[in-house]
C-alpha positions as CSV (number, residue, x, y, z in Angstrom):
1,X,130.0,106.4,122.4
2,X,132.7,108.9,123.2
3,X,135.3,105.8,122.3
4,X,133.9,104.0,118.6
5,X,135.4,101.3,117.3
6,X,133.6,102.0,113.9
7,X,132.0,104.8,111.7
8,X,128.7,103.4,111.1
9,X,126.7,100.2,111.0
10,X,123.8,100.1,108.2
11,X,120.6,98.4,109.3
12,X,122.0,97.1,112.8
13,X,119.2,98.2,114.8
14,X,121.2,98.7,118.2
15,X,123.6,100.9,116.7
16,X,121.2,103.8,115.9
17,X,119.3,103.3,119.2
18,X,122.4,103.8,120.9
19,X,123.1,107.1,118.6
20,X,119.7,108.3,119.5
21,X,120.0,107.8,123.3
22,X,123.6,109.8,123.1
23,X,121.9,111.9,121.1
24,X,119.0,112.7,123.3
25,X,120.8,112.9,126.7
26,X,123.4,115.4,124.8
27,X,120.9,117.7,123.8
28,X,119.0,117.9,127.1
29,X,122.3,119.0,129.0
30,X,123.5,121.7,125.9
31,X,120.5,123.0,126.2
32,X,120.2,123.5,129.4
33,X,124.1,125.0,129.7
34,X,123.4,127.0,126.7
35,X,120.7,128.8,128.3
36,X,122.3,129.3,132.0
37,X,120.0,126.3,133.2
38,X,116.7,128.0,132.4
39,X,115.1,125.7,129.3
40,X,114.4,122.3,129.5
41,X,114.1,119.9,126.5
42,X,110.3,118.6,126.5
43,X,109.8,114.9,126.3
44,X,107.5,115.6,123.1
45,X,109.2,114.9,119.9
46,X,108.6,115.1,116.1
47,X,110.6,112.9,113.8
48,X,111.0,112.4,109.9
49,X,113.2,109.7,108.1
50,X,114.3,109.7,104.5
51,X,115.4,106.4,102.4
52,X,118.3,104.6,105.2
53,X,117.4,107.9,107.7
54,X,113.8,106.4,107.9
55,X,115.2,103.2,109.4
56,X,117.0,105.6,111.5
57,X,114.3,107.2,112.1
58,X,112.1,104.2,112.9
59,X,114.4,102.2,115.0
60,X,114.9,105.4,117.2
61,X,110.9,106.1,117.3
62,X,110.7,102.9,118.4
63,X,113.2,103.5,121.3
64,X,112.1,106.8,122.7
65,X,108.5,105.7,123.1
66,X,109.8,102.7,125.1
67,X,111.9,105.6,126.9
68,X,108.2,107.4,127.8
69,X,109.1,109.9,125.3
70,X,105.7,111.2,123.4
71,X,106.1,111.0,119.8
72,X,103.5,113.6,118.0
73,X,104.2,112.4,115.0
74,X,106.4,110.0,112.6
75,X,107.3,110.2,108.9
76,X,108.6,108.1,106.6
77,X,109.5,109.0,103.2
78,X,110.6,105.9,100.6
79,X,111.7,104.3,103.6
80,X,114.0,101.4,103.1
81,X,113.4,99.2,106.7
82,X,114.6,95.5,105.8
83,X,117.9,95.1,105.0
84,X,117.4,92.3,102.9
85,X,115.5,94.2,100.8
86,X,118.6,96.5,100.3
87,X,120.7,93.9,99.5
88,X,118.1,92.7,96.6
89,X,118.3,96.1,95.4
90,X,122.0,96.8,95.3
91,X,122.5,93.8,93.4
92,X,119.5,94.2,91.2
93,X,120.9,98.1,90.0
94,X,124.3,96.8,89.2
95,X,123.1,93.5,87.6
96,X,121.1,95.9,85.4
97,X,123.7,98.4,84.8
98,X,121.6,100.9,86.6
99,X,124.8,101.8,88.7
100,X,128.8,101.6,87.4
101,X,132.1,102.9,88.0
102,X,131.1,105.6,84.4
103,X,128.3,106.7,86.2
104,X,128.0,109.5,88.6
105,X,127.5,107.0,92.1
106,X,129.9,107.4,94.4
107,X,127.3,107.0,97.4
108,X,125.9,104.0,96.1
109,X,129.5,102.4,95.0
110,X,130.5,103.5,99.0
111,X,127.2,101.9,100.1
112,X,128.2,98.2,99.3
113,X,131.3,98.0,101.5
114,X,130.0,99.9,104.4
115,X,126.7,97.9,104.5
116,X,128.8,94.4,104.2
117,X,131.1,95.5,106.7
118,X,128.0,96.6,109.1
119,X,126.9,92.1,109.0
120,X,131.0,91.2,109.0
121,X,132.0,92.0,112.8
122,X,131.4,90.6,116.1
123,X,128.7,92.9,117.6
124,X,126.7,91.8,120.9
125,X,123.3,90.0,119.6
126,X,124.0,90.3,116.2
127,X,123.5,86.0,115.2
128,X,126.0,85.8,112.8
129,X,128.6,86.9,114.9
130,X,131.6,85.0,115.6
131,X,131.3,82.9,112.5
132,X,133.7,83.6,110.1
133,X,132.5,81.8,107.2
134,X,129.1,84.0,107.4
135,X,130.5,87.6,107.4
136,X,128.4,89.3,104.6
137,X,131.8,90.2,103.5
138,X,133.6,88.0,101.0
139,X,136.6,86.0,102.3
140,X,138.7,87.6,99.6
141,X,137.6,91.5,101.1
142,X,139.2,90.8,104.4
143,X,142.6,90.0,103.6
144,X,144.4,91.4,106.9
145,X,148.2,91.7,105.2
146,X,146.4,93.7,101.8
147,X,145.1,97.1,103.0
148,X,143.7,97.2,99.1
149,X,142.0,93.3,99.8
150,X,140.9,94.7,103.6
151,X,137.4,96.4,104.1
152,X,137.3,96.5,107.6
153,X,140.9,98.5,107.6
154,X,139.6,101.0,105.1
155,X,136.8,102.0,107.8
156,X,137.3,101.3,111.3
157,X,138.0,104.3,113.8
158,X,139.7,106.6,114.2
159,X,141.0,106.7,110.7
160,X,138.5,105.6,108.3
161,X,139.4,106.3,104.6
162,X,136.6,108.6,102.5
163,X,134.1,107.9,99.9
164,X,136.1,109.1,97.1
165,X,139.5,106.8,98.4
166,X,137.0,104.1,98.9
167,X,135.3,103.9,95.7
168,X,138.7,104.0,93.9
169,X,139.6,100.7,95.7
170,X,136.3,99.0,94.9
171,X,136.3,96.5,92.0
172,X,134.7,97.8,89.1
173,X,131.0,95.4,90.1
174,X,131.0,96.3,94.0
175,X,128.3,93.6,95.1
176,X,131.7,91.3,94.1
177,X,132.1,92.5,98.1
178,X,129.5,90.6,99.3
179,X,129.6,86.9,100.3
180,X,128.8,85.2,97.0
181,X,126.4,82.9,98.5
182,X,123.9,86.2,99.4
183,X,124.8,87.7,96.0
184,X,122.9,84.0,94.7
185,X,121.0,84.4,96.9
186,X,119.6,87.6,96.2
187,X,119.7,87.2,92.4
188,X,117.5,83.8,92.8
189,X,114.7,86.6,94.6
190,X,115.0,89.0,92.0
191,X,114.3,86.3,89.5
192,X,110.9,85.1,91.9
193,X,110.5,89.2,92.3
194,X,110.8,88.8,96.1
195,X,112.4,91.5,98.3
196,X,112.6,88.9,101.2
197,X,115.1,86.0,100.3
198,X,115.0,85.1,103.7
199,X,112.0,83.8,103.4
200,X,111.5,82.5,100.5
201,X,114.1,80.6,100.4
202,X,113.7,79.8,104.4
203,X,114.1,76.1,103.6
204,X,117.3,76.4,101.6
205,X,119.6,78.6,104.2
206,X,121.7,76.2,105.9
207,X,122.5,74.6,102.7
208,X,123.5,77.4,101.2
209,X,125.4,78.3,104.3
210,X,123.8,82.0,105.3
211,X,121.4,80.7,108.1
212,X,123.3,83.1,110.4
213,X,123.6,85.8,108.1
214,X,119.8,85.7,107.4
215,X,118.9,85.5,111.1
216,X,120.9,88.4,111.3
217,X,119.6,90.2,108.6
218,X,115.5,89.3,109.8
219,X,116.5,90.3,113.7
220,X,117.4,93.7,112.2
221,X,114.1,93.9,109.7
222,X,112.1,96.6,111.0
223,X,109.1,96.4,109.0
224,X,107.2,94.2,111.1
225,X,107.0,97.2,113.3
226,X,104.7,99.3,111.3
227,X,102.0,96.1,111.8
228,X,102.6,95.9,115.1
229,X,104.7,97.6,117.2
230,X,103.9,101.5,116.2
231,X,101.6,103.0,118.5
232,X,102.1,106.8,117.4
233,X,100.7,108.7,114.2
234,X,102.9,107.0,112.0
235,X,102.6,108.3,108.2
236,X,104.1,106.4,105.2
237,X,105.0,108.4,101.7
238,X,106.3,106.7,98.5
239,X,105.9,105.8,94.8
240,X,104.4,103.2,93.2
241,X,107.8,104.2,90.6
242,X,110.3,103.8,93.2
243,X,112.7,100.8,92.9
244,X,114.6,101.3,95.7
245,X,111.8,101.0,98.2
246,X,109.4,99.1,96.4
247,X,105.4,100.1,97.1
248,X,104.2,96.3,97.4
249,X,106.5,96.3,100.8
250,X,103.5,98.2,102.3
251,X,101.1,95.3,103.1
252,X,97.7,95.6,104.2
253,X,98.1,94.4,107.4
254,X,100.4,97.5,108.2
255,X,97.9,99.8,107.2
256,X,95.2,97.7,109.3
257,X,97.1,99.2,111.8
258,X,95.3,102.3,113.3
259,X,97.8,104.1,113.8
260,X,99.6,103.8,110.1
261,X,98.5,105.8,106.7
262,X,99.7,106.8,103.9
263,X,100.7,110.4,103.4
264,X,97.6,112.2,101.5
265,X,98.4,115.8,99.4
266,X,96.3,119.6,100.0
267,X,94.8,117.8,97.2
268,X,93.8,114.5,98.4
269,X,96.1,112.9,96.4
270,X,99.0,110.5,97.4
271,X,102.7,112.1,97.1
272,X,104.9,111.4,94.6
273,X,102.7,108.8,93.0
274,X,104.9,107.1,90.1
275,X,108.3,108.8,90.7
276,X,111.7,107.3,91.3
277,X,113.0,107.0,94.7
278,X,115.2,110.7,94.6
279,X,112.2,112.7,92.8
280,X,109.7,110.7,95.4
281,X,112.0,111.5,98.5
282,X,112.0,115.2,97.7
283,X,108.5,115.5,97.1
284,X,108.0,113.8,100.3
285,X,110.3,115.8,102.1
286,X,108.8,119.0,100.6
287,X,105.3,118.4,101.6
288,X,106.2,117.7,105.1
289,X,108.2,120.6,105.8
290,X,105.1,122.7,104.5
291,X,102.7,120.8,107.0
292,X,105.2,121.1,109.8
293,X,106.1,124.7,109.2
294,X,101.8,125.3,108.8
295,X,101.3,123.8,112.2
296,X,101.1,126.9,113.8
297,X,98.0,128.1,111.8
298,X,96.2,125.2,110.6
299,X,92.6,124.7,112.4
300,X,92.0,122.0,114.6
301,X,95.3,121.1,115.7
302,X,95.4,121.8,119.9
303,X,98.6,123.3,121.3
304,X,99.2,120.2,123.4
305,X,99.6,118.5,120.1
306,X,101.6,121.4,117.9
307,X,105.2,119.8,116.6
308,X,107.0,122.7,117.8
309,X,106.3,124.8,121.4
310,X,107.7,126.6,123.7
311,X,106.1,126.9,127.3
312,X,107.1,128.7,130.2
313,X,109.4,126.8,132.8
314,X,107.6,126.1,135.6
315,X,109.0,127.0,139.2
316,X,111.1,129.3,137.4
317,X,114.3,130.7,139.5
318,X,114.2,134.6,139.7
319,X,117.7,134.5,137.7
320,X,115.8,132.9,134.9
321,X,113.1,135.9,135.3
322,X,110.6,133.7,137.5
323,X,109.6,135.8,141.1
324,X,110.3,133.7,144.2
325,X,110.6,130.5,142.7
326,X,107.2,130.9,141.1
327,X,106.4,130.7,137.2
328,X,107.3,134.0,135.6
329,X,107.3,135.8,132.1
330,X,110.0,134.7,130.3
331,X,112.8,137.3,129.5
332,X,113.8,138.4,126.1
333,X,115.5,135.6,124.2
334,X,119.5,135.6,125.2
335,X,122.4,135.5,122.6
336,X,122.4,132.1,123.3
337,X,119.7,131.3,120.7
338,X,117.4,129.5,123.1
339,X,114.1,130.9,124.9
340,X,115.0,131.5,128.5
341,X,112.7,130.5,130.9
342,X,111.3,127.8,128.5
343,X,110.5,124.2,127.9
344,X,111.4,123.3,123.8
345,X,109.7,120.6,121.7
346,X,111.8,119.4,119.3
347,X,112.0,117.4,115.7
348,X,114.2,114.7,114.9
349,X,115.3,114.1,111.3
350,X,116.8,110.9,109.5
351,X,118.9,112.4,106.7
352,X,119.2,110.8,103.1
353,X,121.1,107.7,103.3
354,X,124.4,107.9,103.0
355,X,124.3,110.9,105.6
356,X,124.2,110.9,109.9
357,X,121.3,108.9,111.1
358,X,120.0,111.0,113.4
359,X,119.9,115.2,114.2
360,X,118.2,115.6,117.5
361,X,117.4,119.5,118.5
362,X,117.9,120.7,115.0
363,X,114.6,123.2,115.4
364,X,114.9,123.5,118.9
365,X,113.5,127.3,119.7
366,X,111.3,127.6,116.7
């Protein structure tokens, strides 16, 4: 982690695990050297995702549970989870003019060479790895002697180029990036209104040459975990009106899973209900940040299960205020920002996409 070879990898699963485990580990040792070694990071965490951050957030769920971490609590606003639903939509917006180089987009322009370069590299147990001729990058984007023709030179480490030097190098359609064959084959799902042209075209992929690059994109799918593989409050909020990340991606047999719902208003109404996916991810974001900040004084939830706490360290040195070793009254809060004396909860949040995946500790001492 200390040494990357790259800046990001959209929707590789592994790649935001690994972030979270750095992530996790670093914040267990600043906090304890912030506070003189007298608060510990609590193995209980909160965690929110927004639009690419709730794959973030998802994929990293998934991993900390594994890890015996408790997760209170997990939600995910207009989350886009399947990579092949991404791709659909990219190529959808610009194919309706929905996105172009007169409109204000830079993020999304940015978004179509990082994503392609994410599926275009030899990463361990990533299947289409090691065959050239199903990179999700076209051919004609990794021209090594043309910095202007050559993606993967505009973003590997240490020097990648910005979003602004980036989108002045893309051509003026940016899915033109992409393998042509998954810019068919997504067009040939929009025009069956499938998100998944994985599988419903399942039979065709070899012919059309992206077997590999479909296995790929599938392996990294995360979807399939809110069916199965989520055993923590898990809470879903989006719009029927979002295009991005489409409603009828929510199956029933996700919600048939007990531990999956859809996020419900003070007024028993769904969130966001017929917005598009920016209006939908702020009103999602809003409402949680007004439960999570009302934990503290809403009935019925027990402190064992409160999103933010701080307890008193137990076997407490006397330098950290404890009296022979034993548990003691914690001193008056240090410069340091951090209770002394204390064991933190903390909340993890997946930022918009576009942003970091993952910041660990950010309300640590609330």
């Amino acid at each position: 982690a200390s040494q990357p070879t790259h800046n990001r990898t959209y929707f590789i699963r592994q790649s935001y695990e690994q972030a979270t485990l750095v992530s996790w580990y670093a914040t267990q040792a600043w906090l304890s050297q912030a506070s003189g070694g007298c608060s510990e990071m609590e193995g209980v965490v909160s965690m929110e995702g927004t639009s690419e951050g709730a794959y973030a957030a998802l994929a990293s769920s998934s991993l900390l549970n594994d890890m015996g971490v408790r997760i209170l609590g997990l939600r995910l606003n207009v989350p886009v989870a399947s990579p092949e639903a991404a791709l659909v939509y990219m190529v959808a917006q610009y194919d309706g003019g929905l996105i172009s180089p007169t409109k204000d987009n830079a993020g999304f322009t940015a978004f179509s060479p990082l994503s392609a370069w994410a599926y275009s590299q030899d990463l361990p147990l990533v299947a289409n790895s090691g065959y050239a001729n199903q990179t999700l990058l076209a051919a004609e984007w990794m021209v090594d002697d043309t910095f202007e023709r050559n993606v993967p030179a505009w973003l590997e480490s240490p020097d990648p180029i910005g979003v602004e030097e980036i989108v002045a190098l893309m051509p003026p359609f940016a899915p033109d990036v992409f393998r042509p064959a998954m810019v068919q084959l997504a067009r040939d799902a929009i025009a069956a209104n499938s998100t998944t042209p994985c599988n419903t075209f399942a039979d065709e992929l070899v012919e059309r040459g992206v077997d590999r690059l479909c296995e790929a994109s599938l392996d990294n799918d995360l979807l399939e975990l809110l069916a199965s593989g989520v055993m923590y409050p898990t809470e879903l909020c989006y719009s029927s009106g979002d295009t991005v990340a489409p409603a009828f991606q929510f199956t029933d047999d996700m919600f048939a899973n007990e531990f999956v719902s859809r996020t419900v208003g003070l007024d028993g109404r769904h969130i966001s209900e017929g917005a598009d996916h920016g209006a939908a991810a702020g009103a999602c974001i809003f409402h949680n940040l007004v439960v999570y900040l009302a934990a503290g004084v809403t009935p019925g939830i027990a402190e064992d299960d409160m999103p933010y706490l701080i307890t008193p360290l137990k076997d407490m040195p006397e330098s950290c205020g404890g009296t022979d070793g034993g548990a003691g009254t914690p001193p008056p809060t240090p410069d340091t920002g951090s209770s002394s004396g204390a064991i933190h909860r903390n909340t993890a949040f997946g930022q918009y996409i576009g942003m970091s995946g993952l910041l660990l500790a950010s309300l640590i001492g609330l």
